[in-house]
C-alpha positions as semicolon CSV with decimal commas, in nm:
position;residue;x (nm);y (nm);z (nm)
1;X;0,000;0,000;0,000
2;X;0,131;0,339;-0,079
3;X;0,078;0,489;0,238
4;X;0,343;0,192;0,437
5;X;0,609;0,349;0,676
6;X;0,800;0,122;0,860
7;X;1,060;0,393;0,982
8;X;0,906;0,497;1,331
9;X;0,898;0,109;1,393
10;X;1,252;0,108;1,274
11;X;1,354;0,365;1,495
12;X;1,125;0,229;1,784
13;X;1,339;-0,105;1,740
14;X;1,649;0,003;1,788
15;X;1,550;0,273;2,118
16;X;1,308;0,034;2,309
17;X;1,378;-0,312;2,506
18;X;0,998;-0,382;2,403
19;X;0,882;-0,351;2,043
20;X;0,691;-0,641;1,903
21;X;0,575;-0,622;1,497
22;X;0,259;-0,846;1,429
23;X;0,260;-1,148;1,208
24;X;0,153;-0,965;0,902
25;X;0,344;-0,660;0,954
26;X;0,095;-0,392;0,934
27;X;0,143;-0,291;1,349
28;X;0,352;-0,302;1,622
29;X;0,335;-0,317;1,962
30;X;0,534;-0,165;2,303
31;X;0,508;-0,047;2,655
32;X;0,239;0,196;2,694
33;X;0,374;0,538;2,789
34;X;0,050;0,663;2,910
35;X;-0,088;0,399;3,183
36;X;0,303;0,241;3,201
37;X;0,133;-0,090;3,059
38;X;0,124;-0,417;3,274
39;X;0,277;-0,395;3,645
40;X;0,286;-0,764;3,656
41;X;0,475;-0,869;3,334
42;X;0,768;-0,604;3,244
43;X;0,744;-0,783;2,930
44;X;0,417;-0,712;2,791
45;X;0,324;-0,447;2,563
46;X;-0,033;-0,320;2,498
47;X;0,005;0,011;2,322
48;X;-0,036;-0,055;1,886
49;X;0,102;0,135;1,667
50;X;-0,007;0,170;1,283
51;X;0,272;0,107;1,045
52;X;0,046;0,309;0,787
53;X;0,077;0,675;0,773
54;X;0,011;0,842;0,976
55;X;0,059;0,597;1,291
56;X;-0,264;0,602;1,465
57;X;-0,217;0,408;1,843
58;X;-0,427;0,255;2,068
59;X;-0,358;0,108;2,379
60;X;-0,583;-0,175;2,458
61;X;-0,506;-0,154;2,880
62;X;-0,610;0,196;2,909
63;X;-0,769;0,223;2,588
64;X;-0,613;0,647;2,512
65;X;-0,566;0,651;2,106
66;X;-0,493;0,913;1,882
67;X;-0,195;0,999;1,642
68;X;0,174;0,904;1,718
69;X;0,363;1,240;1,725
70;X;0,666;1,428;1,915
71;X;0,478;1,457;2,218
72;X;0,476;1,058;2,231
73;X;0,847;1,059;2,165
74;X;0,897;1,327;2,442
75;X;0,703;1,089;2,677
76;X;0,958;0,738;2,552
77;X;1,239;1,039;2,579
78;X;1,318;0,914;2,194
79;X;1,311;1,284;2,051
80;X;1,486;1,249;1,734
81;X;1,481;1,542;1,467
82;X;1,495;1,307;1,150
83;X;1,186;1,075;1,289
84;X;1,042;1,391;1,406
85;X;1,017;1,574;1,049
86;X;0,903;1,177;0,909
87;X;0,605;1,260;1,172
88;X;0,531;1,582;1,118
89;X;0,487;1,563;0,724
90;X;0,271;1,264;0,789
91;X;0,080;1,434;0,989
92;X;0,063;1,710;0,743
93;X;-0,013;1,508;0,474
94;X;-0,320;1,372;0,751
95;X;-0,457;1,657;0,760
96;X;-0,515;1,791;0,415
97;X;-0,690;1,472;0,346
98;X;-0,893;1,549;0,584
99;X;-0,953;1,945;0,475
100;X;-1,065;1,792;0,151
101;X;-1,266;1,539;0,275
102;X;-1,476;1,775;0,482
103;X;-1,367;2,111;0,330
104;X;-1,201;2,403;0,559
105;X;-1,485;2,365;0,800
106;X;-1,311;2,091;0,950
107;X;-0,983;2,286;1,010
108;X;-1,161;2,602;1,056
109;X;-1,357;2,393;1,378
110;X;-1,086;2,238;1,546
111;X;-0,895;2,615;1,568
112;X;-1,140;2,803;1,688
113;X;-1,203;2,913;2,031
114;X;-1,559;3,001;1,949
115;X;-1,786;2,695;1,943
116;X;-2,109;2,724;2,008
117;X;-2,295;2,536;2,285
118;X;-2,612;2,747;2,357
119;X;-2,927;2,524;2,190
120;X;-3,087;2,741;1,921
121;X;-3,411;2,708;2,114
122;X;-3,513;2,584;2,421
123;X;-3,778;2,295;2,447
124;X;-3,886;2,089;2,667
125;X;-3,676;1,795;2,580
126;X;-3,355;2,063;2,680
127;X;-3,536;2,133;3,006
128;X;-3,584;1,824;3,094
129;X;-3,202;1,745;3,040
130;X;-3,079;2,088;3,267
131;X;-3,370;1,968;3,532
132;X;-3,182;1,618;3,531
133;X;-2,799;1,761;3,610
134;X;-2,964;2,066;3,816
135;X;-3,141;1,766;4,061
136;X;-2,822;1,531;4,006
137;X;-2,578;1,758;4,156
138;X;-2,817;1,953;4,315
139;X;-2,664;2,276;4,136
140;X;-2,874;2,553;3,946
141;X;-2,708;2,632;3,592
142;X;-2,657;2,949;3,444
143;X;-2,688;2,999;3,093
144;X;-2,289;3,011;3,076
145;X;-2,254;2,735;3,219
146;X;-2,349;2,566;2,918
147;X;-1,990;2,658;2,776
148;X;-1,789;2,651;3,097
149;X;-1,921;2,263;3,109
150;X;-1,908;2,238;2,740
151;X;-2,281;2,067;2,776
152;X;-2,466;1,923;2,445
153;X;-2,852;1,926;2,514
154;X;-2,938;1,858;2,163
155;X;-2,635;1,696;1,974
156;X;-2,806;1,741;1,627
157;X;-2,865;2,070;1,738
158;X;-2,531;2,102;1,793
159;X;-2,378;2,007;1,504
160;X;-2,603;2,237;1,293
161;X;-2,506;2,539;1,492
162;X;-2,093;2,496;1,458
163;X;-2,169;2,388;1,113
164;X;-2,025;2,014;1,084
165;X;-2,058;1,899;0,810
166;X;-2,000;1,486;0,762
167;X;-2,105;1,206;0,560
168;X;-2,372;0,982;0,808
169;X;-2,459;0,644;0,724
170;X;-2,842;0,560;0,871
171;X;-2,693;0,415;1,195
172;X;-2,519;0,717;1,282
173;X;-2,842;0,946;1,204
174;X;-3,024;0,715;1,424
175;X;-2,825;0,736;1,683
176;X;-2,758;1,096;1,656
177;X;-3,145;1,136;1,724
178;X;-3,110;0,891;1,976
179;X;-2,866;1,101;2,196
180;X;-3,076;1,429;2,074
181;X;-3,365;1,289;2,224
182;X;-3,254;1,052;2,564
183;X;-2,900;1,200;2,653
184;X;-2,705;1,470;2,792
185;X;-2,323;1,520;2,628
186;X;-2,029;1,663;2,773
187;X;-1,743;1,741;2,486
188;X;-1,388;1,573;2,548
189;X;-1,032;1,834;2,547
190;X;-1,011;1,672;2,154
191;X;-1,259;1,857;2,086
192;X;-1,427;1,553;1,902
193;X;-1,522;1,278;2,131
194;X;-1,837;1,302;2,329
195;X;-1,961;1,157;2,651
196;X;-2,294;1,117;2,690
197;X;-2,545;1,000;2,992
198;X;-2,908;0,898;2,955
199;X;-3,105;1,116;3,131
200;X;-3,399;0,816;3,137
201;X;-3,456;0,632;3,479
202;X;-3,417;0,209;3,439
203;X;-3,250;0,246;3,050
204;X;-3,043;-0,072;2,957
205;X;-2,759;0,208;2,788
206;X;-2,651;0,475;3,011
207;X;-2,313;0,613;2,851
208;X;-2,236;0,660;2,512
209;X;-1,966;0,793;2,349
210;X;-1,999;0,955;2,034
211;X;-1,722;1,138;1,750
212;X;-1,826;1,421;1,557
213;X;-1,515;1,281;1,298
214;X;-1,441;0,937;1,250
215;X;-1,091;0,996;1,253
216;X;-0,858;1,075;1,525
217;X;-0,792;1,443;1,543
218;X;-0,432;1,513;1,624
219;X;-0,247;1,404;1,976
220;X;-0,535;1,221;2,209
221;X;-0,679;1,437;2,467
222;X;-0,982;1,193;2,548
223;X;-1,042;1,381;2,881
224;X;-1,246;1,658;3,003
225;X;-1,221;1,923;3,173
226;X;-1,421;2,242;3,321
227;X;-1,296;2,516;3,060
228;X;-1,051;2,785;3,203
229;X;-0,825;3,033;3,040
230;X;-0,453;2,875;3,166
231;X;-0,200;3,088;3,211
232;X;0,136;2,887;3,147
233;X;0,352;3,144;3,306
234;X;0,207;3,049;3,705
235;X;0,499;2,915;3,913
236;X;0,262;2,609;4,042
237;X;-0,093;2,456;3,919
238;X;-0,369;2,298;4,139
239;X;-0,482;2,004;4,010
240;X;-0,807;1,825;4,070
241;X;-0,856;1,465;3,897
242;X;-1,167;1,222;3,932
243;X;-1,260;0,952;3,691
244;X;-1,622;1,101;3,597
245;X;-1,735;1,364;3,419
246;X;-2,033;1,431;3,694
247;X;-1,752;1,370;3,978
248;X;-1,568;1,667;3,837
249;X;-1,878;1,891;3,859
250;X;-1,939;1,761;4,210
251;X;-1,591;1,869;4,332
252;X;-1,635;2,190;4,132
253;X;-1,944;2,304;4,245
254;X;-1,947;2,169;4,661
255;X;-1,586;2,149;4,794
256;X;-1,460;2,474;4,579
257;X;-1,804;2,689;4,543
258;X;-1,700;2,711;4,138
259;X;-1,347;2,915;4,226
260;X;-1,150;2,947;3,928
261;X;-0,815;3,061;3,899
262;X;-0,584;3,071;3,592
263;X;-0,395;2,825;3,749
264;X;-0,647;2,529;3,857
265;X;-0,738;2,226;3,642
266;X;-1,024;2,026;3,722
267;X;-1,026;1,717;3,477
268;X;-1,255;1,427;3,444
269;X;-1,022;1,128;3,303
270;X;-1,296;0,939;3,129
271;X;-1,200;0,665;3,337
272;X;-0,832;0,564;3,536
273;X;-0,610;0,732;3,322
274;X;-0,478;0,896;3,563
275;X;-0,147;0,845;3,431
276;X;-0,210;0,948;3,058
277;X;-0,388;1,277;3,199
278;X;-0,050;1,383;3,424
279;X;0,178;1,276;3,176
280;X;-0,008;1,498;2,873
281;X;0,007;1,813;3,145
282;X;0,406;1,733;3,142
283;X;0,411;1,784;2,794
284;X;0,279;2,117;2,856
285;X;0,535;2,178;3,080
286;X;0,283;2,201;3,407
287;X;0,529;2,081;3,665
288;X;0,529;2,218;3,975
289;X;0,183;2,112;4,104
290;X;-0,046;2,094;4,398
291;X;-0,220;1,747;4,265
292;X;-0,571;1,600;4,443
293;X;-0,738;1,294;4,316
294;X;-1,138;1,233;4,414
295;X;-1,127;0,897;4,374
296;X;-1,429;0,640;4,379
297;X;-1,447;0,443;4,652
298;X;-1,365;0,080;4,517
299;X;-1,028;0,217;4,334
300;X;-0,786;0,134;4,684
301;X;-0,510;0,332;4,808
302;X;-0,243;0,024;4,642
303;X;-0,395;0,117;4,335
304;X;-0,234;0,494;4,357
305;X;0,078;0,424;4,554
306;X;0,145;0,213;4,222
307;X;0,065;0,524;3,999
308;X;0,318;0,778;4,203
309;X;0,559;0,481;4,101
310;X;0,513;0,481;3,736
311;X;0,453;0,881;3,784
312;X;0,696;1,150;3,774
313;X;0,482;1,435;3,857
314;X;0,317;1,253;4,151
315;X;0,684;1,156;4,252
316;X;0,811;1,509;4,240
317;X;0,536;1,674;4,398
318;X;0,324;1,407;4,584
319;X;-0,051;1,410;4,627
320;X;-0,370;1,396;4,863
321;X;-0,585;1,108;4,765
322;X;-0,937;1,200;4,868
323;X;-1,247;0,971;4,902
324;X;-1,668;1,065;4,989
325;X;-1,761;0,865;5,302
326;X;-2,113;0,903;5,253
327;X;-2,137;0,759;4,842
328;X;-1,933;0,596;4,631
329;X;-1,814;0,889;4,464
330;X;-1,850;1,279;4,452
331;X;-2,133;1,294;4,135
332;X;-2,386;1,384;4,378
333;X;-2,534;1,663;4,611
334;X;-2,360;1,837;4,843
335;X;-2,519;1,673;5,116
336;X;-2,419;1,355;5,054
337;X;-2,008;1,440;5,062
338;X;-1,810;1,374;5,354
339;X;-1,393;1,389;5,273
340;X;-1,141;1,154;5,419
341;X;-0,818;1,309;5,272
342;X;-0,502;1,074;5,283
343;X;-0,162;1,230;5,184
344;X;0,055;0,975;4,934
């Protein structure tokens, strides 16, 4: 095939104890840099890596993908400037595809600051989904809220307004309606991926996850977080981590009364990737940090004294490991939060 690059597993080959190519050639596999891959066996390796331009990953123990690039090199500490410029014309090359597949909307979206989540109207099936979070949380929203949360109400509403424009096949139009109708979204740091919750008591599907493109948009940033305007230059960052998107809000709106400072992150990590979200902040060259992570309750405190291992920035700086006493974790009233606080 004419888009075959074997050099990054080349390279990869030569740098790294572990780096396994499949039978027929067309992947690879190594370590994952993200979740630091098995604990058990130092010889497994979870994270696959295209050999096709232009090396899309996924790791299949913490399940982050996206687009092999110099940030992943910085995190294997493999920067090289010759495999860099290989990956950053493939990339490139990516991209201009995907400008002509879905025109300079597509570029023009994933630039802007500016994306609209206000619903164009207000019905009854938006109500119902701000009545739902308001009585979840026990919060009231205010209409910028909407944005600070990055909340969908009405996905197909949603993709009208910003203009996205895509090719659906019938089982993405039906479940586009589906989520329009039943669920309430919350849109990932890519910019692309969505969470969504059914808002419906007793439904068999609570979570889905939807992508406004099918393809992988850049680095992976599969997390979420409450938008705030960073500013780099801080001498230290607070950190706040859960695994939930509703946990997030919790600990945003009941233990810090929705206080933002330029220099606080509060992140939802889709899930345990805990690891992948600290690392990505490294990248960005957030360091010195005050980190606390709202855990659930059946994630135990082994579980993070073996992240600060595989964890420079929890190393370096430490953290408080905080549980809820009263509920299983902090995606609830404030009434029903009580903090034990346990310094790691």
């Amino acid at each position: 095939m004419n888009d075959y690059d074997d050099s990054l597993y080349n390279y990869l080959k030569k740098n790294l104890k572990i780096c396994k190519l499949t039978t027929n050639k067309q992947e690879f596999s190594i370590r994952c840099p993200f979740c630091g891959d098995s604990i058990k066996d130092s010889k497994s390796s979870h994270l696959y890596i295209s050999n096709f331009k232009p090396h899309l990953f996924h790791c299949f123990k913490c399940e982050t993908s996206g687009i092999f690039n110099n940030k992943v090199l910085l995190m294997l500490n493999l920067f090289n400037n010759e495999i860099s410029n290989i990956l950053t014309k493939n990339f490139q090359d990516y991209k201009k595809n995907l400008n002509v597949k879905y025109g300079n909307k597509f570029d023009k979206y994933f630039t802007t600051k500016s994306i609209i989540f206000y619903p164009s109207n207000f019905t009854d099936n938006e109500l119902k989904k701000v009545d739902y979070l308001e009585k979840r949380l026990g919060i009231t929203l205010k209409d910028e809220d909407l944005e600070r949360y990055k909340i969908i109400l009405n996905l197909e509403d949603f993709i009208n307004i910003n203009n996205i424009k895509t090719n659906r096949s019938n089982y993405e139009l039906n479940n586009i309606e589906d989520l329009s109708k039943n669920f309430i979204g919350f849109l990932l740091n890519d910019k692309n991926m969505m969470c969504f919750r059914n808002i419906n008591n007793g439904s068999e599907i609570r979570y889905k996850n939807f992508k406004l493109f099918n393809e992988d948009i850049n680095f992976s940033r599969k997390f979420y977080t409450i938008k705030n305007d960073i500013d780099l230059s801080n001498s230290i960052f607070n950190i706040y981590l859960t695994e939930g998107i509703f946990d997030i809000l919790g600990v945003f709106n009941h233990i810090y009364n929705c206080k933002l400072n330029n220099n606080d992150l509060f992140i939802g990590c889709n899930g345990k990737s805990y690891n992948f979200v600290l690392n990505y902040l490294k990248t960005l060259s957030i360091l010195n940090c005050d980190i606390n992570i709202y855990s659930d309750n059946d994630v135990n405190k082994n579980f993070f004294e073996r992240l600060k291992n595989n964890n420079q920035l929890l190393k370096f700086n430490g953290f408080n490991l905080i549980y809820n006493l009263k509920n299983k974790d902090f995606g609830v009233q404030k009434n029903l939060i009580s903090i034990n606080k346990i310094k790691l």
